[in-house]
C-alpha positions as CSV (number, residue, x, y, z in Angstrom):
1,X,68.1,-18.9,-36.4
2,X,67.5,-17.8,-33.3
3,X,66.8,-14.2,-32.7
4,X,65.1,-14.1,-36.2
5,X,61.5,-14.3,-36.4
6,X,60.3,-15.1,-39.8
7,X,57.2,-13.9,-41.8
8,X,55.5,-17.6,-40.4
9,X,56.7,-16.3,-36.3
10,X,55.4,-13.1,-36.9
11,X,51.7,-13.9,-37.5
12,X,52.2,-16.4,-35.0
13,X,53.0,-14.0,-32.6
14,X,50.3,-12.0,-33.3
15,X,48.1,-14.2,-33.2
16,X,48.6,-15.3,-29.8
17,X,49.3,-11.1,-28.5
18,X,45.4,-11.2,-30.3
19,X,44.1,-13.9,-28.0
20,X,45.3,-12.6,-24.9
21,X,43.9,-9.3,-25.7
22,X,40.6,-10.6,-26.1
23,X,40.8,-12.2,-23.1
24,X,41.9,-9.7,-21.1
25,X,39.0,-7.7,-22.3
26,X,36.6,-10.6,-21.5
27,X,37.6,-11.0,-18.5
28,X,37.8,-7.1,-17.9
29,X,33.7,-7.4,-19.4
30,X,32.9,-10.1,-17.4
31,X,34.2,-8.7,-14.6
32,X,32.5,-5.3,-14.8
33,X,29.4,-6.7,-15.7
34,X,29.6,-8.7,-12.5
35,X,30.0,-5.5,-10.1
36,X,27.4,-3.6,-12.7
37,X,24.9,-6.6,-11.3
38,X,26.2,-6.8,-7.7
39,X,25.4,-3.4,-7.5
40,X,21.8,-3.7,-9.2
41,X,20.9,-6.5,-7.0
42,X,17.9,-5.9,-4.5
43,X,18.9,-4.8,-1.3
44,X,17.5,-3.7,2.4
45,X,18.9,-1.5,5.0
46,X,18.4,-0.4,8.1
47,X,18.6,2.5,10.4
48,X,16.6,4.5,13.3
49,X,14.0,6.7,12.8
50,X,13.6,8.0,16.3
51,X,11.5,7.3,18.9
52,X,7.8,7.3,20.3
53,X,7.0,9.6,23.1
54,X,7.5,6.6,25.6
55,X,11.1,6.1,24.3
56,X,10.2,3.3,21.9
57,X,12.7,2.8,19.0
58,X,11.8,3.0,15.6
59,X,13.6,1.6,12.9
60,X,13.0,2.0,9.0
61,X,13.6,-0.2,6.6
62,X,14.4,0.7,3.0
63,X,14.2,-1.7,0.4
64,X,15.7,-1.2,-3.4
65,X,15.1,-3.3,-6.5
66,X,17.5,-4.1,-9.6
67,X,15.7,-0.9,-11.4
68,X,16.6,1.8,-8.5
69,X,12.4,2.1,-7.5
70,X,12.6,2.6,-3.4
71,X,10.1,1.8,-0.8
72,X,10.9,2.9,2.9
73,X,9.0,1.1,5.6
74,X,8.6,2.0,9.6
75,X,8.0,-0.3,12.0
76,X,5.3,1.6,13.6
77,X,2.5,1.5,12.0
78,X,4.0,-0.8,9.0
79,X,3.7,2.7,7.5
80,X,4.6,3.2,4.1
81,X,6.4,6.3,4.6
82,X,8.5,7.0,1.1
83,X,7.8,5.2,-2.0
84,X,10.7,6.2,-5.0
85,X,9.6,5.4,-9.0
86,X,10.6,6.6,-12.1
87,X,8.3,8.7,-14.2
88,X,8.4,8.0,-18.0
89,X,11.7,9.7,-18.6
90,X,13.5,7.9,-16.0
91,X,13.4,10.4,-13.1
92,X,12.4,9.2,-9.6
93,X,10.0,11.0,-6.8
94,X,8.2,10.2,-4.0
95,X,4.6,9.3,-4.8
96,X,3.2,8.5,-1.3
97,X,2.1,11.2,1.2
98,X,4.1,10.8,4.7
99,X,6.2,12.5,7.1
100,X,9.9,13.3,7.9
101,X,9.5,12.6,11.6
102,X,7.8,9.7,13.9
103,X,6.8,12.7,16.4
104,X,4.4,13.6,13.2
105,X,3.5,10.3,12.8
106,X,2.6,9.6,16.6
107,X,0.4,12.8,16.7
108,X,-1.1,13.8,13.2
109,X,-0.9,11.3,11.6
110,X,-4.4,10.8,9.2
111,X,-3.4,7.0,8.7
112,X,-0.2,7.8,5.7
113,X,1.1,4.9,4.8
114,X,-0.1,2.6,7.3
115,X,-1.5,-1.2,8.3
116,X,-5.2,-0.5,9.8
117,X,-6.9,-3.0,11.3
118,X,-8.4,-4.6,13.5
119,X,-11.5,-3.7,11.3
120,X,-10.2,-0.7,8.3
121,X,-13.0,1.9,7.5
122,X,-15.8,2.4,9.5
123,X,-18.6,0.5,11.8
124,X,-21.5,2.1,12.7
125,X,-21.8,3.2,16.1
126,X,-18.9,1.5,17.0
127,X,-21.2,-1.8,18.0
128,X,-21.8,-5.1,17.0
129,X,-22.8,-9.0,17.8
130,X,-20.7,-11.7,18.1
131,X,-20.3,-14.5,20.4
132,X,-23.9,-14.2,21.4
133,X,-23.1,-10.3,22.8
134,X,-23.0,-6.8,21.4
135,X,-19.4,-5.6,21.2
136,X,-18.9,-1.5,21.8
137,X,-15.8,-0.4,20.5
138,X,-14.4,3.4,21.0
139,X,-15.9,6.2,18.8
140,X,-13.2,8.1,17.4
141,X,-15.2,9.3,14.3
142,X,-17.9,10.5,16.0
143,X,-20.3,8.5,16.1
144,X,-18.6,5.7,14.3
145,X,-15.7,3.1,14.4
146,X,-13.1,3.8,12.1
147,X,-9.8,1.8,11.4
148,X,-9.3,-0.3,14.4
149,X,-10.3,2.7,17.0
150,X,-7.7,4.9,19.6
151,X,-5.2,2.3,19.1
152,X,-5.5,0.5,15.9
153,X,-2.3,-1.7,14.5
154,X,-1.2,1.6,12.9
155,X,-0.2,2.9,16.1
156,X,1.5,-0.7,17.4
157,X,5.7,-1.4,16.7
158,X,6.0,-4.4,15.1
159,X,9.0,-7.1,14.8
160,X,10.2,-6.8,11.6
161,X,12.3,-9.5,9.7
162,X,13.9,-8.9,6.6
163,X,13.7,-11.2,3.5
164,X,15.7,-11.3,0.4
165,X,16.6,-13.4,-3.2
166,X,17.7,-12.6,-6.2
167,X,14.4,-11.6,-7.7
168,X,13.0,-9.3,-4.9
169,X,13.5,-8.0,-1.4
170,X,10.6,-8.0,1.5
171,X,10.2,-6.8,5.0
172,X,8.0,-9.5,7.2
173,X,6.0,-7.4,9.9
174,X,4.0,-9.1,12.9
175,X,2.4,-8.3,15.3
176,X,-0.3,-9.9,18.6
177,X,-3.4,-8.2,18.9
178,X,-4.5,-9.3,22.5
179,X,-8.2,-10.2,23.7
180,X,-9.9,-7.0,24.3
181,X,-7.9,-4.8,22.6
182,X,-9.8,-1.6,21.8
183,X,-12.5,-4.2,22.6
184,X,-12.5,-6.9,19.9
185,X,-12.6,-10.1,21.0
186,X,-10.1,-13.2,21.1
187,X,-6.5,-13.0,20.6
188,X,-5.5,-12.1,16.9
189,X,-1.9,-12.8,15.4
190,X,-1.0,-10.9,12.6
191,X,1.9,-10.8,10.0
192,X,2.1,-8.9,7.1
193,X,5.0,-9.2,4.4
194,X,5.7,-6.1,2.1
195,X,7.7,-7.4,-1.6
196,X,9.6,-5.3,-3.6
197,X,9.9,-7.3,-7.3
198,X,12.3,-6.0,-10.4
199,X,8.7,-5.8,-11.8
200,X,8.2,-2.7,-9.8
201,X,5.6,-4.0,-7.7
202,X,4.7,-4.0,-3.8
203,X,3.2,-6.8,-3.0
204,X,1.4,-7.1,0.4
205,X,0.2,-9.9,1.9
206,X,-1.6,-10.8,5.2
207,X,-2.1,-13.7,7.3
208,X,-3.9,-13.4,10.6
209,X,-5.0,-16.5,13.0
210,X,-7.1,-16.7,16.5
211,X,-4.4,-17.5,19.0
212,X,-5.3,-20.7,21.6
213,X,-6.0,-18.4,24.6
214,X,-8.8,-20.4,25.8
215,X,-11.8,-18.1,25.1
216,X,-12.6,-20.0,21.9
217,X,-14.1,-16.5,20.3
218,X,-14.6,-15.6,17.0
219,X,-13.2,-11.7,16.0
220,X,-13.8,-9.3,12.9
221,X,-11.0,-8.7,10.8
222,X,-10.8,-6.2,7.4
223,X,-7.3,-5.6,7.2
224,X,-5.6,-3.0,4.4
225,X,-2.8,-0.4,4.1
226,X,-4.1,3.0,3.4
227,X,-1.6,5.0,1.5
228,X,-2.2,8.1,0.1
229,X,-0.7,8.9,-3.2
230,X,0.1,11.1,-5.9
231,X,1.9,9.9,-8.8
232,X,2.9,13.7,-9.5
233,X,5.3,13.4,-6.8
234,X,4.4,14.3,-2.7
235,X,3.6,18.1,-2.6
236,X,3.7,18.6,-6.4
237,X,0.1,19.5,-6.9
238,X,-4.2,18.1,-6.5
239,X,-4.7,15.0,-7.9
240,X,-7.8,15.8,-9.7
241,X,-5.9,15.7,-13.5
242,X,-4.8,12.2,-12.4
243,X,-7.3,9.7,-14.5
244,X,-8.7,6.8,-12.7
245,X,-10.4,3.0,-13.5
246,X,-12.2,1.1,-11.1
247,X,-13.6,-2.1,-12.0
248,X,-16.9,-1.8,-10.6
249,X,-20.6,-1.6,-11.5
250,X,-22.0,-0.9,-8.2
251,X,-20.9,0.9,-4.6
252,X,-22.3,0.7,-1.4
253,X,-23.9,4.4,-0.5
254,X,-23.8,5.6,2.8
255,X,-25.8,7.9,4.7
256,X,-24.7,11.4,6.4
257,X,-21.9,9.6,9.1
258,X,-20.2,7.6,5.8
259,X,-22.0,4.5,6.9
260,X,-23.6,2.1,4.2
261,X,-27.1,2.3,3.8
262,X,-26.9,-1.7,3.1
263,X,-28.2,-1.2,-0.7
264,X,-25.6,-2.2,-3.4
265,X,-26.5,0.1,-5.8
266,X,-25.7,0.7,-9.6
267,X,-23.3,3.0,-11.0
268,X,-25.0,3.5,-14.1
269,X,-25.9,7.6,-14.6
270,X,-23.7,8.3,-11.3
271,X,-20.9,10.5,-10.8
272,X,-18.6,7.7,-9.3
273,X,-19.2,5.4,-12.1
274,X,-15.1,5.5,-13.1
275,X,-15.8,2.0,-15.5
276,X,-13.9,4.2,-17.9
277,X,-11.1,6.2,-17.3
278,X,-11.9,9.7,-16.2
279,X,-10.0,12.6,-14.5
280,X,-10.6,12.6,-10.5
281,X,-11.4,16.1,-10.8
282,X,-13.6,16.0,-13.5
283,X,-17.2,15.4,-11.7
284,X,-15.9,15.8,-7.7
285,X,-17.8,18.9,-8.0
286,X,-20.9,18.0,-8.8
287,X,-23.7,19.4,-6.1
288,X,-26.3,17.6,-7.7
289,X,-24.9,13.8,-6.8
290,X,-25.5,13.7,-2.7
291,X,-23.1,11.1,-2.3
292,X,-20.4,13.5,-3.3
293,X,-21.7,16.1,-1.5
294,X,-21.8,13.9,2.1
295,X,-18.4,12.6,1.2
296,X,-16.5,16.3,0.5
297,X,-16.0,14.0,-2.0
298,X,-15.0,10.5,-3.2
299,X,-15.2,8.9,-0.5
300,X,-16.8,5.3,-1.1
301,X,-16.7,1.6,-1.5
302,X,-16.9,0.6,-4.7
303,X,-18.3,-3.2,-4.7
304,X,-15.4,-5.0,-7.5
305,X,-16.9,-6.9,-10.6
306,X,-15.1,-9.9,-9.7
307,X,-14.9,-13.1,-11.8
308,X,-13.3,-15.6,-9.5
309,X,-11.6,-16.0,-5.8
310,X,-8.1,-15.0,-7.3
311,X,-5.7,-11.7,-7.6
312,X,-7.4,-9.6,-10.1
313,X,-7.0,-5.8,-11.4
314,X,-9.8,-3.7,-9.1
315,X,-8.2,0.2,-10.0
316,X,-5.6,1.5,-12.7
317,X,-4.5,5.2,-12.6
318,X,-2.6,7.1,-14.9
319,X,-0.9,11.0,-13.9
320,X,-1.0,12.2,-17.8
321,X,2.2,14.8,-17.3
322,X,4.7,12.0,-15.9
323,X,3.1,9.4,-17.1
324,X,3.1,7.5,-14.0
325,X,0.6,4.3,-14.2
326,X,-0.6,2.6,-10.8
327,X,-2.3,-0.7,-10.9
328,X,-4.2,-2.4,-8.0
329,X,-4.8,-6.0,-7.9
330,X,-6.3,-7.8,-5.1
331,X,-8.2,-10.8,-3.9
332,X,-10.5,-8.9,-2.0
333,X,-14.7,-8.2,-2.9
334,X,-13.9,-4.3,-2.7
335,X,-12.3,-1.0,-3.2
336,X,-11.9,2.4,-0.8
337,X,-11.4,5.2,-3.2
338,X,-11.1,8.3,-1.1
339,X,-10.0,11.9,-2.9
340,X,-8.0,13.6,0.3
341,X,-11.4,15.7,1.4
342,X,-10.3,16.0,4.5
343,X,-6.4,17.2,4.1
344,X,-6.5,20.8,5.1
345,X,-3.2,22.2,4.9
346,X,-2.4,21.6,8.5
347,X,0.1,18.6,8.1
348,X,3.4,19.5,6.4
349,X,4.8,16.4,4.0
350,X,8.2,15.1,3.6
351,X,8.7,17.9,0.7
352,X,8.5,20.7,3.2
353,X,5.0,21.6,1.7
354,X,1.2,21.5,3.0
355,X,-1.0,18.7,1.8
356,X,-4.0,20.6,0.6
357,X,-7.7,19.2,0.3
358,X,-7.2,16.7,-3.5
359,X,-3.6,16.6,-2.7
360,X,-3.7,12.7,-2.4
361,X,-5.7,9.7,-2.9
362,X,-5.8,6.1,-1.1
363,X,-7.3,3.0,-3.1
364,X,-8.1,0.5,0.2
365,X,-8.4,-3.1,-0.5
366,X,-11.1,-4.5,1.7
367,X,-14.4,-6.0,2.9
368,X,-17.2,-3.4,3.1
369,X,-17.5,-0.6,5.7
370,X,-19.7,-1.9,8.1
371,X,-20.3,-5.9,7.3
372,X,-20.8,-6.9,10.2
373,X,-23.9,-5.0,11.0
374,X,-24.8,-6.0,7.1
375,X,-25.8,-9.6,6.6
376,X,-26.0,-9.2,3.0
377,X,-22.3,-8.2,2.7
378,X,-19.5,-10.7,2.4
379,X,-19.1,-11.9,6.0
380,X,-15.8,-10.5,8.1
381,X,-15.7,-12.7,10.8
382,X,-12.6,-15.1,11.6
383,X,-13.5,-18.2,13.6
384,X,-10.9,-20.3,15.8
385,X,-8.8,-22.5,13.5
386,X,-9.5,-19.8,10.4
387,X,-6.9,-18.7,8.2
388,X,-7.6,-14.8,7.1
389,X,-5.1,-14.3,4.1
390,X,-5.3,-11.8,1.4
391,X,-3.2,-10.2,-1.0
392,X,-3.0,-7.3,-2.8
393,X,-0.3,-5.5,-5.5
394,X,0.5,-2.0,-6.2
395,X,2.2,-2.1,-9.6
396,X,3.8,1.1,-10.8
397,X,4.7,1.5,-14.6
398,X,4.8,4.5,-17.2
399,X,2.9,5.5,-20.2
């Protein structure tokens, strides 16, 4: 018998040639499902990106999520200086304003991308009281304050340590404002941690603490990142068809050096009520609203209708053609909404082409210009043995 396979050995044989097939092919699938993962896993890298007049190094960081959206962080300035995301057919572009250089960065720069602080937006006169004295800080915008002063943490390096899991990647930036700098008082330790989710979010949080130094001072802090963007892709066009939700009923007006008046006013019959969704461009025109005229523009706090101390959605804005959709949520009481007034086609982008007046916008997280010359705002001052910590989320999707 041997050497004779019957009708019985036949199938057998078959049978078995069957099984390892379909295990080969398992194994084959599993296997290349594996790499296909390995390969889609979150992931940071980084390289140089020059140096600072003084020789400084600067590194940047880029960071990737499972769905191929890119963030690329310096550590000067924490800037934000390329932000990759898919538009609704699956193409990517860069949706943040920003530079191809850190010599641009050291010497034009109109805050892209970046961490300001000690105090973001503006304080009148540069002045005011704490510790039972008047505080003058430097007036670079003339004749105010504005985000942290000649050397604000947008112009600082900070140590960067990268962290990473399987659900997102993050770059941990920190940073020791000293007692005195740019004339704040008390010694301020900062660190801020950018995360990248599969959810295509950034998520940016912020911890700051009074440092033991002996002086026992209290400090102002109002801490955000102040990106521009346009969800048309850097150097693509305005941003004025781009249609845009803030969640508030009233805004803070200022007077003719962007300072608040101190009212909290109503939005109802204004031209920066955006309650419902409306095209930038539609009423940034409009000579008959003063704000908008001393602005150039949007340029405002808008006070957030907030229900409770938590993360909630403060903005949502949708760019029609890609269909692009970027939601901000944040724990803090208010908003920044400035339209790019003052981009004047001086500064070329990372695309090679000039920003334009409207070719950006930033949405600020933040305590109100001015608080602490405003005792009717939400109070910005950090006491020894305080904890400041906010959060806030950019969360990019398509329509």
């Amino acid at each position: 018998m041997h050497g004779v396979l019957t009708a019985g050995g036949t199938i057998r044989r078959a049978v078995r040639i069957g099984v390892v097939a379909l295990l080969t092919l398992s194994t084959m699938a599993f296997a290349t499902a594996s790499a296909s993962s390995a390969r889609h896993r979150p992931t940071i890298t980084k390289a140089s990106f020059g140096s600072l007049s003084d020789g400084t190094p600067i590194d940047i960081y880029t960071l990737t999520n499972s769905r191929g959206m890119e963030v690329k962080i310096l550590t000067y300035g924490g800037i934000l200086q390329s932000i990759k995301v898919p538009d609704r057919r699956g193409r990517l572009a860069n949706v943040t304003l920003g530079f191809n250089n850190i010599a641009d960065y050291e010497t034009k720069n109109p805050y892209f991308g970046c961490i300001t602080g000690r105090y973001a937006n503006r304080i009148a006169n540069g002045r005011f009281q704490l510790n039972g004295q008047t505080y003058q800080l430097g007036i670079n915008n003339d004749p105010n304050h504005l985000h942290g002063g000649f050397k604000g943490f947008d112009k600082y390096v900070w140590a960067a340590t990268p962290v990473q899991n399987r659900h997102s990647v993050g770059l941990e930036l920190r940073f020791t404002s000293p007692d005195g700098d740019q004339n704040y008082p008390g010694t301020l330790a900062n660190k801020v941690t950018y995360t990248l989710t599969n959810k295509n979010e950034i998520r940016m949080d912020y911890k700051s603490r009074l440092v033991d130094d002996g002086t026992n001072l209290k400090t102002i802090i109002n801490l955000t990142n102040h990106a521009y963007w346009n969800l048309a892709g850097e150097g693509s066009s305005d941003i004025y068809g781009h249609k845009l939700k803030i969640n508030a009923s009233h805004y803070t007006p200022v007077d003719a050096t962007l300072i608040p008046t101190g009212e909290i006013a109503t939005l109802d019959g204004s031209s920066l009520d955006f309650r419902r969704s409306t095209a930038i461009g539609a009423r940034i025109r409009d000579g008959s609203e003063p704000q908008l005229v001393i602005g150039r523009g949007y340029d405002h706090n808008w006070v957030l209708d907030r229900h409770g101390s938590g993360l909630e959605l403060a903005a949502r804005v949708v760019e029609p053609k890609s269909g692009r959709v970027l939601e901000v949520i944040t724990d803090q009481p208010g908003i920044q909404f400035y339209s790019g007034n003052f981009l004047d086609g001086t500064l070329v982008g990372t695309s090679g082409r000039m920003y334009r007046q409207g070719d950006g916008f930033a949405l600020e997280t933040q305590h109100y210009p001015d608080s602490p010359n405003h005792p009717n705002f939400p109070s910005t001052v950090l006491a020894p043995g305080q904890l400041y910590k906010t959060t806030t989320i950019y969360k990019f999707s398509t329509s």
